[in-house]
C-alpha distance (Angstrom), angle and dihedral (degrees) to the residues before:
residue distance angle dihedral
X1 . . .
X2 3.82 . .
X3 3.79 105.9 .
X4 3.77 109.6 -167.3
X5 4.29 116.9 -165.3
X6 3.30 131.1 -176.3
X7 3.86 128.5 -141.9
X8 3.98 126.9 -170.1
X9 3.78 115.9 173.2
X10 3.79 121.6 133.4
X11 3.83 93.0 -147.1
X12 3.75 88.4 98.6
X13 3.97 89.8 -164.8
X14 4.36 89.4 57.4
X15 3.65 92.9 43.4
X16 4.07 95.1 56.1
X17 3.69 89.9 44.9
X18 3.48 96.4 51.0
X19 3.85 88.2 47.1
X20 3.92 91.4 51.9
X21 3.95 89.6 52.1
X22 3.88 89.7 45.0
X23 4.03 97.9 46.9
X24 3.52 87.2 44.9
X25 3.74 83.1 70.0
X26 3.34 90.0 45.6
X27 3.67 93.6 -118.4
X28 4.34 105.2 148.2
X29 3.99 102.1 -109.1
X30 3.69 127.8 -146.9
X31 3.47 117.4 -169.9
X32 3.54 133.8 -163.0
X33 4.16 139.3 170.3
X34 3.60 100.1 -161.1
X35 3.67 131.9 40.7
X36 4.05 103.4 -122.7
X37 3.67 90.4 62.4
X38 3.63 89.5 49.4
X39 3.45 94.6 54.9
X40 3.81 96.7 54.6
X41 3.31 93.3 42.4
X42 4.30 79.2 58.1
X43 3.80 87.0 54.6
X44 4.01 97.3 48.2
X45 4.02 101.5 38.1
X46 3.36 132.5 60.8
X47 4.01 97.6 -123.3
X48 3.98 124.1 -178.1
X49 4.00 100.5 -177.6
X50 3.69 133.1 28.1
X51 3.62 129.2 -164.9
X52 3.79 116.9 -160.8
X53 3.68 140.1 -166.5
X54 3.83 116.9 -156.3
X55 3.81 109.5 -137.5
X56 3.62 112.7 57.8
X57 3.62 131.1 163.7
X58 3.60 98.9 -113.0
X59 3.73 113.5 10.4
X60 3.40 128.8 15.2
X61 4.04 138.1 -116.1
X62 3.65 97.2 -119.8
X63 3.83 88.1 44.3
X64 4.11 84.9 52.0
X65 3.84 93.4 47.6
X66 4.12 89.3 52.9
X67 3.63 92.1 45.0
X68 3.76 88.6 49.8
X69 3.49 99.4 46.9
X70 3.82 92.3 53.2
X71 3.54 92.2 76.7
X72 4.28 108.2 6.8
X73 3.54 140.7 57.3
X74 3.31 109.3 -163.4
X75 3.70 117.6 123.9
X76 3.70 125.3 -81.3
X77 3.86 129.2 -147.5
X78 4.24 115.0 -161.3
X79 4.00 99.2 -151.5
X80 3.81 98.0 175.0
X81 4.45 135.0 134.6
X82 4.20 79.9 -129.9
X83 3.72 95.9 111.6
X84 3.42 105.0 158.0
X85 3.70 114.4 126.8
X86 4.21 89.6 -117.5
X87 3.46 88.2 49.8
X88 3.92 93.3 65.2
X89 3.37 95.1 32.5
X90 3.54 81.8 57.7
X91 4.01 103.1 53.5
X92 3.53 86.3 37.3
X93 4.07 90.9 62.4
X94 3.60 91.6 43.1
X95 3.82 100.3 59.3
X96 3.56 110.4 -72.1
X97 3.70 123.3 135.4
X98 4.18 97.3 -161.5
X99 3.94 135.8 12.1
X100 4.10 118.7 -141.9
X101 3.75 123.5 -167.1
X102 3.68 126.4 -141.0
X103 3.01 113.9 -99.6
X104 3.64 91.1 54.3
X105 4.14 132.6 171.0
X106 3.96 100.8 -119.0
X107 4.15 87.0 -143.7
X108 3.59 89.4 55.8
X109 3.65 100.2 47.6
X110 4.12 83.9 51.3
X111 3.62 92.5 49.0
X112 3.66 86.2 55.7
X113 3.74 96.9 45.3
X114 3.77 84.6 57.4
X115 3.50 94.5 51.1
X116 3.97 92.9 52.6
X117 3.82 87.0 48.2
X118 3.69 100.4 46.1
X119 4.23 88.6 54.3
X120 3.51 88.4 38.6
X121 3.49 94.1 52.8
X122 3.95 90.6 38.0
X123 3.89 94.5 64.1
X124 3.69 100.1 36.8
X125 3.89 103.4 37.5
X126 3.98 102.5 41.0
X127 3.55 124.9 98.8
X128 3.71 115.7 -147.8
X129 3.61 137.5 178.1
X130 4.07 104.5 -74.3
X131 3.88 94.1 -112.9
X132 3.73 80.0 53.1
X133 3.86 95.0 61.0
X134 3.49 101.5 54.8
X135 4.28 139.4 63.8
X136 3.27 123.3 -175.1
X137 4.52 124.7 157.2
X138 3.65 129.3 123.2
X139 3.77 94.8 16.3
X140 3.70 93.4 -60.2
X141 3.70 112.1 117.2
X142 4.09 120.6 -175.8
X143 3.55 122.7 -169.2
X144 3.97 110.9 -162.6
X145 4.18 95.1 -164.1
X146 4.00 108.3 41.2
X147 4.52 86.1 28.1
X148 3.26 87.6 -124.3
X149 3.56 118.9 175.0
X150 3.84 129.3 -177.4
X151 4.31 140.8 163.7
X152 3.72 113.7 -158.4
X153 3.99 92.8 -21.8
X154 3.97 92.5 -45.1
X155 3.05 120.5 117.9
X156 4.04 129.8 -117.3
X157 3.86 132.1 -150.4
X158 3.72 109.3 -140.3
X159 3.33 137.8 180.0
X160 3.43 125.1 -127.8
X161 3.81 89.2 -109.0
X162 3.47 96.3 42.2
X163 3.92 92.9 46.5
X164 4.10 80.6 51.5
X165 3.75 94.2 58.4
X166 3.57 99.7 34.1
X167 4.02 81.0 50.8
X168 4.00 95.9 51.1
X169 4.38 93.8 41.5
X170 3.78 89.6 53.0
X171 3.86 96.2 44.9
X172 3.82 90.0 51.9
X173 4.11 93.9 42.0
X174 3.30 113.6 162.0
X175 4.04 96.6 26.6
X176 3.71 129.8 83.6
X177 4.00 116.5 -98.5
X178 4.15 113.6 -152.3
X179 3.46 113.1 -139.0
X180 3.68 81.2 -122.7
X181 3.50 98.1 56.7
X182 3.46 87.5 47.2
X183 3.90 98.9 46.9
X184 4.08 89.0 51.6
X185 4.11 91.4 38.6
X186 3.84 92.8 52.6
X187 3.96 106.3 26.4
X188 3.94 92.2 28.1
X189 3.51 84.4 -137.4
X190 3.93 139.6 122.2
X191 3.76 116.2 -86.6
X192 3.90 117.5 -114.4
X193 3.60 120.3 -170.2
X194 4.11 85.2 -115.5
X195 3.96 88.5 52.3
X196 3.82 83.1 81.8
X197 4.09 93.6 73.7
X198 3.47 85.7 50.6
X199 3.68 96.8 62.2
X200 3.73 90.9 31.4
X201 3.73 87.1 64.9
X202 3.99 96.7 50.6
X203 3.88 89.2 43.3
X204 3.63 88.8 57.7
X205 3.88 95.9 44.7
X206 3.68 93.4 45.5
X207 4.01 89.0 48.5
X208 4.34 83.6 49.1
X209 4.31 92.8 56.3
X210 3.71 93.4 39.9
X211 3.92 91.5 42.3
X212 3.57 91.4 -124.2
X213 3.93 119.3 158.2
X214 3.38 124.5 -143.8
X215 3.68 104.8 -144.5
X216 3.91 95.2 43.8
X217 3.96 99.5 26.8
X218 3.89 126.9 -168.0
X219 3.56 99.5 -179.0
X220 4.21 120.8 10.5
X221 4.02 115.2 30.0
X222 3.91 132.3 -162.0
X223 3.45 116.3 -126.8
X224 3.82 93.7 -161.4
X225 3.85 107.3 -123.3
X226 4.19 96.7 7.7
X227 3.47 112.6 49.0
X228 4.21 147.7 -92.2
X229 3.59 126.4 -48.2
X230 3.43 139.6 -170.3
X231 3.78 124.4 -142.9
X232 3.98 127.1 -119.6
């Protein structure tokens, strides 16, 4: 399987390393050092990772990851020196599925680009039994193949992340979900004790598009010290 990812990041120097690691996977590599060629590139290929950096000369990586996530679902990768705490909370919110700091170890970042791919791959590839495929309770209605999404016949724009959790809390309804569980099930990665604020922030964005509140919830409660639950 052709796997096609896309890399913007005007430090020339990062952006062929990160291409070296990546073709060395064999994974097909298209490079970029500014952000409008990136996003044609976007328009003309078929692409099914991106990896991002932040400050650009012309258009930014948050910018990118917005523009991206209005019409694709492929996973997104921040790989920027921002490190400030707002600053990921930030690319997380607008569509991106993980946040690397500069400096960065290249083996990591491709461990992680295989993770993305492998869940990526999991929920859009697979080919369950029918009853398998499809949610629908409460006027929430999931469907696993197309990524559908909708709330009393409206439609909502996921992520693939947030699809992925919202997926995994309705298939377990009526049991409690650890954030560990749910780390591993979505990421398919180990659970760190800092993995929590990374769910925490996709709980609370998913709760934001479907309107959810936290303290009186319809859809996705906290189980204070376990994890989020969803109601039969």
């Amino acid at each position: 399987m052709n796997i096609n990812i896309l890399i913007v990041d005007d430090e020339q120097a990062i952006a062929d390393l990160v291409e070296v690691y990546l073709k060395n996977e064999n994974y097909n590599v298209f490079k970029f050092y500014n952000g409008r060629d990136a996003l044609h590139c976007i328009e003309d290929k078929k692409i099914d990772l991106a990896i991002l950096d932040v400050m650009l000369p012309d258009i930014d990586g948050f910018s990118i990851c917005q523009k991206i996530r209005e019409r694709h679902t492929f996973p997104v990768i921040m790989l920027t020196a921002k490190e400030e705490e707002i600053d990921k909370i930030t690319g997380l919110t607008l569509g991106a599925d993980d946040y690397v700091t500069k400096p960065f170890k290249p083996l990591e970042l491709v461990a992680r680009v295989k993770a993305q791919l492998r869940r990526f791959i999991k929920y859009n590839t697979t080919e369950p039994l029918r009853e398998d495929k499809i949610i629908a309770f409460a006027g929430l209605f999931l469907n696993r193949d197309t990524r559908e999404c909708t709330l009393n016949e409206k439609p909502l724009y996921l992520t693939p992340t947030e699809f992925s959790i919202l997926w995994v809390l309705a298939s377990n309804r009526g049991r409690v979900v650890s954030s560990e569980e749910l780390f591993q099930e979505v990421w398919g990665e180990k659970y760190y004790t800092n993995s929590n604020n990374t769910v925490m922030v996709h709980i609370r964005h998913l709760r934001e598009k479907m309107g959810d509140n936290a303290e009186h919830p319809k859809y996705i409660k906290t189980v204070w010290g376990v994890g989020y639950k969803i109601e039969k």
